[in-house]
MARSELO-99109 format. One record per residue (C-alpha): residue in one letter; x, y, z. Coordinates in pm, whole numbers, plus 50000, padded with zeros to 5 digits. Layout:
MARSELO-99109
AXYZ;...
END
This chain:
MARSELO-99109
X119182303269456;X118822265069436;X118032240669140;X114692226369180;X114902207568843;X117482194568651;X119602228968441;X120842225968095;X122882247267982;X124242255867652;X123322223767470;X124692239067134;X128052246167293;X131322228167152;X132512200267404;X134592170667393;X131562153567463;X129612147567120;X125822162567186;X126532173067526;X126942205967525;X126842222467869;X128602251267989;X131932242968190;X134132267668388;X137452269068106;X139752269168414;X138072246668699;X135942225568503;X132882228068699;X129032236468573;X128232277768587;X125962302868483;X127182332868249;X126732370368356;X125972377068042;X122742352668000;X121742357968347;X121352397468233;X119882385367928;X117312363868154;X116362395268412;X116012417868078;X113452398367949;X111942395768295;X111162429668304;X110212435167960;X107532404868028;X106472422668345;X105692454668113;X108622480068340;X109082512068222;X111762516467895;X113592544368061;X113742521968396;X115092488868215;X117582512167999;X119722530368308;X119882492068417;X120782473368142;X121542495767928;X120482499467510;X119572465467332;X121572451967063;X122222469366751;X120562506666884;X121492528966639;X120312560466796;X123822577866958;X122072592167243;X120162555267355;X123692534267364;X124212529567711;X126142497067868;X123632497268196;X124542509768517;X124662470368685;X127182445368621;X125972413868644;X128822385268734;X129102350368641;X127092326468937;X129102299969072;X127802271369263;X128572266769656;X129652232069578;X130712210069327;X127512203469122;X126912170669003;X126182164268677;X123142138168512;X122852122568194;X119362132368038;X117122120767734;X114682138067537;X113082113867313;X111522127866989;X108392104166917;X107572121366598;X110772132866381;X108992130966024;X105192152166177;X107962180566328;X110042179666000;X106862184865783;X107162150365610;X104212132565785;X101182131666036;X101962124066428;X101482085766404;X102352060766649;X104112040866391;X107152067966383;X110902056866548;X111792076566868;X114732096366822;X116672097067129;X118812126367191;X121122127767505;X122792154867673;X123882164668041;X122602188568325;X123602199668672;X121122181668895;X118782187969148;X119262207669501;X122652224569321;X122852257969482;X124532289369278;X125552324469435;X124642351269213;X126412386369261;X125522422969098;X127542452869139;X126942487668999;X129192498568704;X129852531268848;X130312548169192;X128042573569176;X125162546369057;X121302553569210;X121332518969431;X117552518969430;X118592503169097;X120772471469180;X117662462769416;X115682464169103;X117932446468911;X118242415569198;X114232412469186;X114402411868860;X116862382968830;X115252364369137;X111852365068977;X113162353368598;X114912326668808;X112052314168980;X108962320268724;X111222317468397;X114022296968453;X117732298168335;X119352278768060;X117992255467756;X114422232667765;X112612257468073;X109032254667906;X109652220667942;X111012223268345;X114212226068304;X116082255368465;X113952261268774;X114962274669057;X114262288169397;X114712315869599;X116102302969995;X115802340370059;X112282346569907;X109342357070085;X105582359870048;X105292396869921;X108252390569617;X105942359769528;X102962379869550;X104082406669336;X105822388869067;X102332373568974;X100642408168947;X102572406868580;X099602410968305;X101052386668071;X101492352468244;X098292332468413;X099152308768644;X097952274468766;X099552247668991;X097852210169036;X098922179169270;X099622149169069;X099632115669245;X099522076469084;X096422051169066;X099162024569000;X102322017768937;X104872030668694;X107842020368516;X109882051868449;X113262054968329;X115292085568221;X118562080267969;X119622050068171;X116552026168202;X117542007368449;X118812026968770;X116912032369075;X118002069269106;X116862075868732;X113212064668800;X111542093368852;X108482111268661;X109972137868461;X108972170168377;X109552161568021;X107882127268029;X104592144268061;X104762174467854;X104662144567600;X101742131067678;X100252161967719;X101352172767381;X100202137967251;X096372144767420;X095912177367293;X096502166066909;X093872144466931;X091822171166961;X092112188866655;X093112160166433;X090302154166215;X089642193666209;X092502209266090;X095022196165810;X098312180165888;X099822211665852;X097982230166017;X097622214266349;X101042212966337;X101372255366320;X098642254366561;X100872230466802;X104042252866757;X102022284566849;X100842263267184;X103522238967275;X106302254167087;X108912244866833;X112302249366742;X111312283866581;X109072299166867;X108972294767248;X106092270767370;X103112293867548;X103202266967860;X105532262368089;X105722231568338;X107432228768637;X107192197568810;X108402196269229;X108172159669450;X105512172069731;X106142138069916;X108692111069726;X107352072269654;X108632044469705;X110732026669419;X110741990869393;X112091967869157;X109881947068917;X109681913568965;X106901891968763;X104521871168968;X105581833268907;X101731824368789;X102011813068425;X098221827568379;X099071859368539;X097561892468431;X099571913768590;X102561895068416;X100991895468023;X100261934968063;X104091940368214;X105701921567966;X109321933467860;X109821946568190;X111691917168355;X112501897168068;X115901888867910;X117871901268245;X116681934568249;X115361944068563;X113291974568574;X112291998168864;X109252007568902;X107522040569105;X105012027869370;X101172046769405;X102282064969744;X104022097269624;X103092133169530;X104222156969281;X102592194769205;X102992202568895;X103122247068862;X101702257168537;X102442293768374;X100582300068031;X101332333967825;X099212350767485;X100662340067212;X099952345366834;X099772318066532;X099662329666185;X098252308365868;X098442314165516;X095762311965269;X097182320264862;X098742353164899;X097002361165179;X097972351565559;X096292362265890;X097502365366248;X095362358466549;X096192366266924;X095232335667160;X095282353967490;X096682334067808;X093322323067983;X092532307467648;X095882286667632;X095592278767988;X092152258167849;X093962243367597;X096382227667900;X093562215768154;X092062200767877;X095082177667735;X095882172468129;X091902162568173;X092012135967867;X095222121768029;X094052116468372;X091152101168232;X092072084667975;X095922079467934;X099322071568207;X103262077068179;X105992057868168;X106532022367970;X103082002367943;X101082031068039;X098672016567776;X098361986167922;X096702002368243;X100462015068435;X101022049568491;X097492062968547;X097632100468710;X095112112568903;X094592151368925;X093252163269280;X092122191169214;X089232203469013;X089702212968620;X086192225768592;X085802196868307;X083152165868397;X082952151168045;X084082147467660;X081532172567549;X083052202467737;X086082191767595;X084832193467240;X083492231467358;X087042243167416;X088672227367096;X085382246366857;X086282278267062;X089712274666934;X088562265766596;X086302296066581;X088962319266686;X091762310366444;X088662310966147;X088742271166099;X086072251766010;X084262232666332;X083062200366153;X084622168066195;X086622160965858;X087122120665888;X089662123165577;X091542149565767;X092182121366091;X095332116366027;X097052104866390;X094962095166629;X091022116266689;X089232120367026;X086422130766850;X086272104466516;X082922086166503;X084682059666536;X086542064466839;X085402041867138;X085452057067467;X084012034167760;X084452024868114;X083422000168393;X083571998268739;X084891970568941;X085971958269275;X089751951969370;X091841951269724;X094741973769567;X096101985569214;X098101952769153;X094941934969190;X093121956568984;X096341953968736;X095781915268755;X092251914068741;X092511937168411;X095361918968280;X093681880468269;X090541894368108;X092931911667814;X095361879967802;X092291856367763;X091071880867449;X094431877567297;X095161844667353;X091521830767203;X092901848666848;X096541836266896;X096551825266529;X094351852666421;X095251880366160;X093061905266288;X095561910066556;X097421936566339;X094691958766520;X096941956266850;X099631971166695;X103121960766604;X105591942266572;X103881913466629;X103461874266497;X100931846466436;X101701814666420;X105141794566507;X105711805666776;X109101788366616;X110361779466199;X110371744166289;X107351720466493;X107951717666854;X107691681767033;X103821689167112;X102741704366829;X100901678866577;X100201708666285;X102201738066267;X102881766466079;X106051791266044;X105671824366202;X104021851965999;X104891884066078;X101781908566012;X102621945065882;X100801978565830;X098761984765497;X098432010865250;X101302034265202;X103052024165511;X103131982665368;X106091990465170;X108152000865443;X111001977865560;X110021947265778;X112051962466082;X110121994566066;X107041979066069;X105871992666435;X102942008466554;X102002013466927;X098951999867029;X095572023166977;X093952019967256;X094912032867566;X093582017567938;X093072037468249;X092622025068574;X091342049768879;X090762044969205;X087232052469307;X087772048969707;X087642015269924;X087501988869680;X086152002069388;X087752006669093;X087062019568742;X088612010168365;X088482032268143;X088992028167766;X090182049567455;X090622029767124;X091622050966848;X090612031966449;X093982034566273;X093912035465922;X096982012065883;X095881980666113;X094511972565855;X091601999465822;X089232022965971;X086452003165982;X088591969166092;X090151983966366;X087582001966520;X085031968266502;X088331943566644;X089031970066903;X084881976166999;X085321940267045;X087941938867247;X086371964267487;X083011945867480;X084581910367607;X086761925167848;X084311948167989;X081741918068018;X084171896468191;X085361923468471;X081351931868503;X080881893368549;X083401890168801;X081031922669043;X078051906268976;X079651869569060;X080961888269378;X077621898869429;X076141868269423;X078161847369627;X077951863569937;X073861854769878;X074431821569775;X077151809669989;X074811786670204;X074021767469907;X076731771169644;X079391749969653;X082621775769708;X083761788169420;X080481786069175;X077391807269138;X074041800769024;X073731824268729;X070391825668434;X071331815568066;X068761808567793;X069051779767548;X069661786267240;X071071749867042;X069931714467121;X072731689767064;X072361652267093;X069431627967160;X067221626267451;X069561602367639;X072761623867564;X071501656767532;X073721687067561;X073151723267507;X074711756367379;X073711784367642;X073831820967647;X074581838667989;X073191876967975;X076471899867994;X078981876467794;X079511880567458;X080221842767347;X077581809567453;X079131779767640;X078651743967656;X075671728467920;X076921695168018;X078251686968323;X076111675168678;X073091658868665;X069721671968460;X066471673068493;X064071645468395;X062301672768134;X065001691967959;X064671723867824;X063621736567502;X065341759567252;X064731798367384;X063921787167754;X065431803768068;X067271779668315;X069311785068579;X072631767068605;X076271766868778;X079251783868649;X082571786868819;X083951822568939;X086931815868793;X085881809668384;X087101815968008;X084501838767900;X085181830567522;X084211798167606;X082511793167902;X081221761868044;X078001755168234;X077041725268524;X073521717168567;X073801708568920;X077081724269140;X079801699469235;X079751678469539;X081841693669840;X085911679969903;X085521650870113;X086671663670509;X089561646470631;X088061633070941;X090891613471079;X092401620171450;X095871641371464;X098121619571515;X101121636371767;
END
């Protein structure tokens, strides 16, 4: 048996190494596996797989504590520590707790919680182990060591060994296996299975405990079990009560006290290529404003390229979750084809909607799912979560006092998308990016910014004037509101609520699509959701401009000057007198007028609420665009002889 994902083992276990447990051979110092959990694994295996009691006693003997004389048996195999065939190496991993004070019971899963970063090590990848059995006694029925290898093959390979295997750690596979053991390890009646190829729309920047190795960028099984985990609250927040979704959340995803009902294993189909960042030297880049921390200050970061393929193996079991009303509590049995909803529809919201890895916001990071997930929209989303509701006896009306943490489902909510052209994802990164740094950068001394998130400043950008600046004022940093203002400057944070997607629709065509959560801290409901509909309206316009712009030109270019378009706007202010006239125009599909001066006019101008048709340039400010009544005259050819 081989490591196909990264084995911890015994993270509780006393080391000289402070919180990294793992379990080291006391003479020769490298990683091993126990007998004595490996029986404990293959037990369980068959008591999953429903084998018979008399069966799973002659081979492993009674279970702890059997008082009954005539049931304590020690088992008829012996099952021997497992020793790899080679010195394993050994990784440093992360697990990253987004939400300490939700899982503690002290608050609601916000985005303005400090990650707690917990690091440990594990034997890595492609480490093989030899496992050996051996019957206790001589006169042992050898029909059951066979049974007791397929048992500890199949816990291997569908369960996994060691700490964190609902979250792909642990896995293994058999070199020996073969189609039938597959076939009949899945004919248990308790686990439903699932497996889906994963690929990348564009780019991302992932790091494990390092951050800034090539060999640790990698998507991690871990990685997105978080963002799945993250998805799938959104769902029920505004539903169910703080505590409540989070009971609900243990029962499904698991917690310290119960065993998650999901369990992910991640395996590279076909590996990408890993490049290192570099920023594009263009001071108005978009590419460069969305990627921002990821080549600054001297830290380089790698990044994982759109070219490689992961399947991602998906096991889902019944599972129970309990809830207490007074004196009174009830139980209710979620079966496995029920939980196995609950995953394809937090994995359908983040292929849609969300990404991994740093910036994955910002448009990085987006997964694609190839197959089918039998979802096409929100609203059979919303048919899953009230099926859940119904069956654990919850209310299925939207609570907007109960929204917490962030609600797929608020009224509030703003979910859009557009579709746009593009040669490749960093074009369709850039294209994206200029349209969302030429938002921010018209309110660069506005406080409505808080809406973005945090930390972040108006003003400055320094204490003191710089050389250019003729008025200035001293940074002001702008902070969270309501219960959360009187926290400390330096915890002050809150990721950004609204979360960019970016999918490839096939040749050139591309398509953005947009999430914005209202958060009740920057600075309101109501002022969040309005900056952040806002937001999504001016950079949707602008992308939209730039298809139909590309649409034009190709019609126009025999009498367009290169690089403007004839485009309709309607008048809608008269400055000026008759001699000096100029005009404030609206252009159908932008959100803010622009100025009519430039070229030459008409002998009879316009009047306020006509149509004309002017020249704009392809490349523009749509928050303050700028219109030409006739299109610039052509660069003068150089017509002079070469000269050799």
């Amino acid at each position: 048996q081989a490591t196909v994902s990264r084995l911890a083992l015994h993270l509780s276990r006393s080391n000289a190494l402070e919180n990294a447990g793992l379990c080291l051979h006391p003479m020769y110092g490298f990683a091993f596996l126990p007998g004595s959990g490996l029986k404990g694994m293959a037990r369980a295996f068959a008591v999953q797989q429903k084998w018979a009691p008399d069966r799973v006693l002659k081979i492993f003997g009674n279970g702890v504590g059997e008082p009954k004389s005539d049931l304590q048996n020690a088992g008829g195999v012996v099952f021997h520590d497992a020793w790899p065939t080679s010195l394993p190496r050994l990784k440093i991993e992360i697990v990253n707790n987004h939400h300490p004070d939700y899982y503690a019971g002290n608050d609601a899963p916000g985005d303005w919680e400090s990650p707690n970063p917990v690091y440990f090590l594990a034997v890595d990848t492609g480490v093989e182990f030899e496992f050996a059995l051996s019957p206790r006694r001589s006169d042992f029925d050898m029909s059951l060591l066979d049974d007791a290898q397929y048992l500890l093959q199949m816990a291997l390979t569908h369960n996994g060994a060691g700490a964190k295997t609902h979250a792909g750690y642990g896995a293994f596979v058999n070199v020996n296996a073969n189609s039938s053991d597959e076939e009949h390890a899945l004919n248990g009646v308790v686990i439903s299975s699932q497996k889906y190829t994963l690929t990348f729309d564009t780019p991302a920047f992932l790091a494990g405990a390092t951050q800034s190795e090539q060999g640790d960028c990698e998507l991690r099984t871990a990685t997105l079990r978080g963002q799945l985990r993250q998805w799938w609250r959104t769902l029920y927040a505004g539903f169910l009560t703080v505590d409540e979704l989070r009971t609900l959340e243990a029962a499904v995803w698991g917690d310290t006290n119960q065993g998650s009902a999901i369990r992910l294993q991640l395996q590279v189909i076909k590996r990408p290529c890993i490049n290192l960042h570099r920023h594009p030297q263009e001071r108005d880049s978009g590419l460069k404003y969305l990627a921002y921390g990821m080549n600054d200050g001297g830290s380089d970061r790698f990044r994982v390229e759109t070219d490689g393929e992961w399947q991602l193996a998906v096991a889902t079991r019944a599972t129970t979750v309990g809830y207490s009303a007074g004196e009174t509590s009830h139980t209710f049995e979620i079966s496995a084809e029920m939980i196995q909803e609950q995953f394809r529809s937090a994995l359908w919201l983040l292929s849609q909607f969300g990404g991994v890895g740093a910036k994955a916001r910002k448009g990085f990071g987006s997964l694609k799912v190839r197959e089918s997930l039998a979802i096409s929209a929100l609203s059979d989303i919303e048919t899953v979560t009230k099926s859940m509701l119904k069956k654990i006896d919850k209310v299925t009306t939207f609570d907007s006092e109960r929204a917490e943490s962030a609600a797929i489902f608020h009224p509030k909510t703003s979910v859009r998308s557009v579709e746009f052209t593009a040669t490749n994802p960093i074009d369709a990164l850039e294209k994206f990016g200029r349209c969302y740094k030429r938002f921010a950068s018209s309110r660069k001394h506005n406080p409505d910014k808080v809406a973005l998130g945090l930390p972040r400043k108006i003003h400055g950008p320094k204490d003191t004037p710089m050389s250019h600046q003729k008025e200035h004022t001293p940074p002001e940093p702008l902070t969270m509101s309501g219960e959360k203002a009187s926290l400390p400057l330096k915890d002050q944070r809150h990721s950004a609520p609204i979360h960019f997607h970016l999918a490839h629709l096939g040749s050139n065509r591309w398509k953005l699509s947009a999430v914005a959560f209202p958060a009740k801290f920057l600075p309101s409901v109501d002022k969040s959701s309005e900056f952040l509909k806002t937001l999504i309206d001016e950079v949707f316009a602008e992308l939209t401009m730039s298809v139909a712009t590309a649409g034009n030109a190709t019609s126009q270019a025999t009498t367009a000057t290169i690089g403007f378009v004839q485009v309709n706007v309607t008048v809608v202010v008269k400055m000026g007198n008759e001699q000096q006239a100029h005009f404030r125009v609206q252009e159908e599909g932008l959100t803010r007028p622009g100025m009519l001066i430039d070229g030459t006019a008409p002998a009879s101008l316009p009047q306020v609420g006509d149509v004309i048709p002017v020249w704009r340039s392809t490349k523009f400010d749509a928050q303050s665009p700028r219109y030409r009544w006739t299109p610039p005259p052509p660069p003068k050819q150089n017509n002079r002889p070469n000269r050799r």
